[in-house]
N, C-alpha and C positions, 0 to 999 in steps of 0.2 A: 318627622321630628328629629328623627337625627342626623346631625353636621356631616356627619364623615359619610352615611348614607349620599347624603344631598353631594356635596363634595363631588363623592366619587361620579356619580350620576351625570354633574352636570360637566365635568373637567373631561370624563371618558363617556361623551354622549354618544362619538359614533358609534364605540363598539354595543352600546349599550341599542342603539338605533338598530344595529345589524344584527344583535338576538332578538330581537321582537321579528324581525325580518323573517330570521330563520323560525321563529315560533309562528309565525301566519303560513308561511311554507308548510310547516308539518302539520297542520290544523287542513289546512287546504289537504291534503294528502289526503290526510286521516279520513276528511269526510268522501274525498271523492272512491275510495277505497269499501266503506260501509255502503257506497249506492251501487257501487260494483257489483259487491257479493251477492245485495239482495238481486242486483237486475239478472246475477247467471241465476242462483237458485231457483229462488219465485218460493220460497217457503213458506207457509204462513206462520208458522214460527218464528219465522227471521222477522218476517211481518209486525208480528204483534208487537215484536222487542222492540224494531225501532219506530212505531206508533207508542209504545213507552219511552222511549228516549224522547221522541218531540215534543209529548207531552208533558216531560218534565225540562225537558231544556228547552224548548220551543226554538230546536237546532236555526243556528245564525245562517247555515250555508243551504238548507232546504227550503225554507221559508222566510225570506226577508221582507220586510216592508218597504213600497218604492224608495222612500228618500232614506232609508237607511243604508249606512257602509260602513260594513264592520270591521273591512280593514283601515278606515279612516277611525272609528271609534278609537280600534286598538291603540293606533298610533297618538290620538289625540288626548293619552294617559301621560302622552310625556311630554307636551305641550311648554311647562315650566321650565324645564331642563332643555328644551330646545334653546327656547329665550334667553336663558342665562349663557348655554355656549354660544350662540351666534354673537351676542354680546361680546364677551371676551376675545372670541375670534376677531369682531373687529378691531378691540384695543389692539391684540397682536399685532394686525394689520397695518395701524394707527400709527403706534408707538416708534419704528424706525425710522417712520415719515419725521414726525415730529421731531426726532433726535436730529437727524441729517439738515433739518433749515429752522435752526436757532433764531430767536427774534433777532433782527439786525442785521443778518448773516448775507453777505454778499456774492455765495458763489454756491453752484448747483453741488450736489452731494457728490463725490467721488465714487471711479469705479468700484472700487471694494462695498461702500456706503449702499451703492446702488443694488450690487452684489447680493446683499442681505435684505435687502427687501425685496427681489426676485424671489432668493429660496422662502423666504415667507410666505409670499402668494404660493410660490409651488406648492409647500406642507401640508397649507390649510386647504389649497381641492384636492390636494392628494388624498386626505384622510376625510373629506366629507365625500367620496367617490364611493364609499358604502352603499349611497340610497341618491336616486336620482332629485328627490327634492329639496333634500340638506345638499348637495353640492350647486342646488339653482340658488340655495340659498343665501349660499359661500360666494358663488358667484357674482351676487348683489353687492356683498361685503365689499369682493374685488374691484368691482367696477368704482366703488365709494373711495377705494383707495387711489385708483388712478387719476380719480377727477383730486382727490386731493395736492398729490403728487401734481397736478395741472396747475390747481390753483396757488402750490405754495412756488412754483417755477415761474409763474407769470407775474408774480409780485418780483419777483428777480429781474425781470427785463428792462431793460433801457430805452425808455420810447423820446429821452431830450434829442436835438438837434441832432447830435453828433454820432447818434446811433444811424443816422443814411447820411454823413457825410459820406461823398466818392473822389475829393479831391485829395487827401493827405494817404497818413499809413492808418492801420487800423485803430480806432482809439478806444479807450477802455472800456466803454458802454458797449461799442462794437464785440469787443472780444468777451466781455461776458455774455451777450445776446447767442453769439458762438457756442459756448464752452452750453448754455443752457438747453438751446437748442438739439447740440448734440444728446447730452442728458437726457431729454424726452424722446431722442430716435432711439439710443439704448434701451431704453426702459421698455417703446412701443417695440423693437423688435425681438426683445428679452420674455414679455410676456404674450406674443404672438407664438414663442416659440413652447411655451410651458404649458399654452391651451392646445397647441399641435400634437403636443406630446400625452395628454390625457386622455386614457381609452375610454371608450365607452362614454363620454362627455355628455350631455343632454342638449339638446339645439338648442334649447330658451338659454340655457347658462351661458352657449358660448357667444349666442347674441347680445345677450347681455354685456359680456367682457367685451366684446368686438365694438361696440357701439359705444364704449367708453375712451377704446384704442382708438375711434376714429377721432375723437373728441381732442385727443392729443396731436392727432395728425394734422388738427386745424388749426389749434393751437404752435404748432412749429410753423405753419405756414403763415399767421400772422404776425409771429415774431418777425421772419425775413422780411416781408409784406414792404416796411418805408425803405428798406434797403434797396430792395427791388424797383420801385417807384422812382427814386433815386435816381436809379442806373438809366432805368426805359428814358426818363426827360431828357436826361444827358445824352444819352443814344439821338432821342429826337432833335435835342439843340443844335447836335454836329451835324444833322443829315440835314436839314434845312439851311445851314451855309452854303450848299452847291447855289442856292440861287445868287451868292455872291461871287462867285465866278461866272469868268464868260467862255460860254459856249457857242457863241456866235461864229466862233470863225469860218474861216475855209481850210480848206488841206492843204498839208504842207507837201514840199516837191516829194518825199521820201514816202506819203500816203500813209506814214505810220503819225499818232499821235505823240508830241514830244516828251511826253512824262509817261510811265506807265501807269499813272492814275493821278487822281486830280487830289487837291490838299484836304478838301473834307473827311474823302477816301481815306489818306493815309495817319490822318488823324482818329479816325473810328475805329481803326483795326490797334491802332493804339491805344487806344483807352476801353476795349471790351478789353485787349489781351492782357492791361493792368490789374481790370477790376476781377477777371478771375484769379490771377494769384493774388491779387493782395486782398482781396477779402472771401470768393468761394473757396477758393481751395484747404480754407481752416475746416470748411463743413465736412464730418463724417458720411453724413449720408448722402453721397454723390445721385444717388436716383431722384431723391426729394430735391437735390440742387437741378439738376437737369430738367427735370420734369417743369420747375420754373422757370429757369434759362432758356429755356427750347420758346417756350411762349414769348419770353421776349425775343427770340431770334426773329420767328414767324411776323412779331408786331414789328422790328428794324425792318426787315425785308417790303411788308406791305407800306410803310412810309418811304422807303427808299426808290419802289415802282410810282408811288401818289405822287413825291416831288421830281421828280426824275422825269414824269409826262408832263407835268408840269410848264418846264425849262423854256423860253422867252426869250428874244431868238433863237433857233437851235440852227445852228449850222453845220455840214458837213466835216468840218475839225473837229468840230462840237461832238459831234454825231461819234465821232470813232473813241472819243476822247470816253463819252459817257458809255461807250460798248466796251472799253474796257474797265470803268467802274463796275460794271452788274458782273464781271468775271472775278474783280476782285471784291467784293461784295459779299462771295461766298467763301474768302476765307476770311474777312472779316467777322463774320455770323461764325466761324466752325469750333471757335474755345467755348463758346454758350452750349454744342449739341453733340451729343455723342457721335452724329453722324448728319452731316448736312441734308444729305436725301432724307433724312428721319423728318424732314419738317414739312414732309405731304404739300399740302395745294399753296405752301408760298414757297419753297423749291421750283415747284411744276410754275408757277407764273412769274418768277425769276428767269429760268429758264427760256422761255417761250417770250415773254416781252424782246429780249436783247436783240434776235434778227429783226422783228419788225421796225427796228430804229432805221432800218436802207432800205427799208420796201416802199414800193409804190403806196399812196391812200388807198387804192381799187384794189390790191394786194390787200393793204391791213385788213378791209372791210370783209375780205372774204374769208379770212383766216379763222381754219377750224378749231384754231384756240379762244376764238370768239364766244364770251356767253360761256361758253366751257370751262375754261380754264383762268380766263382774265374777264374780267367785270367788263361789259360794256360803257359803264362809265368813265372804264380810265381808257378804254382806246379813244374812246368820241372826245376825253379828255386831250391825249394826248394830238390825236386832231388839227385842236386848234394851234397849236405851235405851228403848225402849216399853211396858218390864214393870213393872208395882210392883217396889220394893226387894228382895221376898223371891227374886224371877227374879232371883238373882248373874249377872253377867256372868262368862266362864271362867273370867277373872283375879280376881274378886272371890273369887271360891268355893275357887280354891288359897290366896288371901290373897297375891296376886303385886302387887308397883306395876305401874306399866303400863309401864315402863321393862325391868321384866324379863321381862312378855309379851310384848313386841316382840322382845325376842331370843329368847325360845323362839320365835316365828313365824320368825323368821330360820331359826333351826336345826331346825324343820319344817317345810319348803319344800311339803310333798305335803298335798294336799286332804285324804288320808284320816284324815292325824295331828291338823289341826285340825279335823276334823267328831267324831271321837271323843272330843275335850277339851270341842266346843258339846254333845255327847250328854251327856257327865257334866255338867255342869251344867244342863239340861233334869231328866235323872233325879234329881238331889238335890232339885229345885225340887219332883217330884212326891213326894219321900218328906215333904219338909218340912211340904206340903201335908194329906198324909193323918197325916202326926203330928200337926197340931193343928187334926186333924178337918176341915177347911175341904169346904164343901160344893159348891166350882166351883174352874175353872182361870181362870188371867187371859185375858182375849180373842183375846191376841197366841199364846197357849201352842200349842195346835193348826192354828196356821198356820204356828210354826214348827217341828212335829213334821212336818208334811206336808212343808214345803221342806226337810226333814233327810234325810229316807226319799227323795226323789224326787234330793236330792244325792248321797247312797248307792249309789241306782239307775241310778246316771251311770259311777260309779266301775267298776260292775261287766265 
């Protein structure tokens, strides 16, 4: 009944939490101490007394009843006063959040801003670290704050048009998307570092907060997300121009190629090496930047081997012309990745594709990069650039641009769906053959009937 009682109770619960703690401690003691004495003596003196004692306290730690727990009892006296401090705790919680993103307000809180809503989370598990279940508790609290801090940032972003434009300078929607971004990397690595830092932590608590940090971490990722989208189209629009040059020719007396690389080429390395200053490089968190860019590397690189086997005529000018594209190729990719080698099996098939542009078909076909390392769809792919005209390529023979075999490739991802697209175009080439009588196949035809059946063979 009384205020200041309750007050005190429910404002100072932990420590209030942590003498009850200490009072089950001493009780604990206490009893394990009286079964001691009697198990050295064996008096029946000592006997009788505490067959007295149980009988009038019907001792809590001798004799319990199964679904009774008396340290839950204990605890469960202060039930009310939990409720009211975890309450509070959350306003605590709450309240900075709420100050820092005013109705209307169009920019993420400032470092300082943010500053103080760290030390708040720190305080509040710092002081429910008393007792492992008030800091699971606290923990909830945190995680409620973070999603909030989520949700009042994501009403912040700019998802109109001009949030993935990639052709001007950064524009405003752009630079707060930025500036918000960065906000939610602070924060996730501001409280990753505060749950690092608390000893004794309980695993449920810190799953708890972790699975709230991840929650943020997808949240940044969908923010960049149209930007990114953006960028890859436009990475795609410029790489599929090579088919508007010609690569037909022969070699020139000098046997070097006349340009050091061809205009698609020199236009890609130009506009990745834009789009990272003029818009990644605002981002703080360079690892979350990479971590995206890398995947678009890897997707440039395997469009740039898809259209590139592609190529219709290929001639030996041709030939030397597009061997030095796939060299400069990798510095094109290299402002997206911390480290070009970093981008594992399309590196490796970057690599390994460029000699077999001057090797023999019987060469290509036995190549232990074969299946390994490059898809037998793109060399059987690339193949066909080796066949008289009447050999359609897959796409020639549905009558597809190459724009919209490349998205069918996208949207059959599995070996088996494009080895059966290269089989229908092999089998027309032999119908076509014996309809107007032809007395041979092309050279290339049976070497790449054998690497079809032996891709087949793979699959099974």
């Amino acid at each position: 009944a009384s205020t200041f009682l309750k007050q005190a109770f429910e404002g100072e619960y932990p420590k209030l939490l942590r003498l009850y703690n200490d009072l089950w401690k001493r009780l604990q003691q206490y009893s394990q101490n009286i079964q001691r004495n009697f198990n050295t003596s064996g008096t029946t003196d000592l006997f009788a007394e505490l067959q007295q004692i149980e009988e009038d306290t019907q001792d809590i730690f001798m004799q319990k009843p199964q679904d009774y727990d008396p340290e839950k009892a204990l605890k469960d006296s202060l039930q009310q006063y939990e409720a009211a401090y975890l309450s509070k705790s959350l306003s605590r919680l709450f309240d900075p959040i709420n100050l820092v993103f005013p109705p209307g307000g169009r920019n993420p809180p400032s470092s300082d801003e943010l500053d103080s809503i760290i030390k708040t989370i720190a305080s509040e598990l710092n002081v429910a670290a008393v007792d492992p279940d008030l800091s699971l508790a606290v923990a909830k609290n945190v995680a409620k704050t973070i999603q909030l801090y989520g949700v009042k940032s994501e009403q912040l972003l700019s998802t109109q048009g001009d949030a993935s434009q990639v052709i001007g300078p950064l524009t405003e929607g752009q630079r707060r998307n930025v500036a918000v971004v960065n906000s939610l990397y602070k924060l996730h690595q501001s409280v990753l570092k505060v749950i690092t830092n608390q000893s004794s932590f309980p695993a449920a608590a810190e799953q708890t907060v972790t699975t709230a940090l991840k929650a943020v971490h997808d949240l940044m990722g969908s923010a960049v997300q149209p930007l990114l989208n953006s960028v890859g189209d436009s990475v795609e629009a410029i790489i599929i121009t090579m088919h508007q040059e010609d690569f037909s020719g022969s070699l020139s007396s000098s046997g070097k190629p006349d340009v050091p690389c061809s205009l698609y080429m020199k236009e890609l390395q130009g506009f990745i090496a834009r789009v990272m200053s003029d818009y990644f490089r605002h981002f703080e968190c360079f690892d979350f930047v990479f971590d995206n860019t890398e995947a678009m590397a890897q997707r440039a690189i395997e469009l740039f081997i898809r259209n590139a086997s592609l190529i219709r005529p290929l001639g030996e000018g041709g030939k030397m012309r597009l061997a030095a594209d796939f060299a400069q190729m990798e510095l094109a990719v290299a402002p997206l990745c911390r480290r070009v080698s970093d981008l594992g099996k399309s590196y490796r098939q970057l690599r390994s594709f460029r000699p077999l542009l001057f090797q023999t078909s019987e060469h290509i076909a036995s190549s232990p990069a074969l299946g390994e390392v490059i898809p037998f769809s793109i060399i059987l792919q690339f193949l066909f650039t080796r066949a008289p005209p009447e050999l359609k390529s897959p796409f020639q023979r549905a009558e597809w641009s190459i724009a919209r075999y490349s998205q069918w490739l996208d949207d059959h991802p599995s070996e088996k769906d494009r080895l059966a697209l290269i089989r229908g175009a092999l089998e027309a080439y032999v119908q076509s053959v014996r309809t107007r009588e032809g007395k041979e196949f092309a050279p290339v035809y049976p070497i790449m009937v054998q690497l079809l059946q032996k891709a087949m063979s793979t699959l099974q």
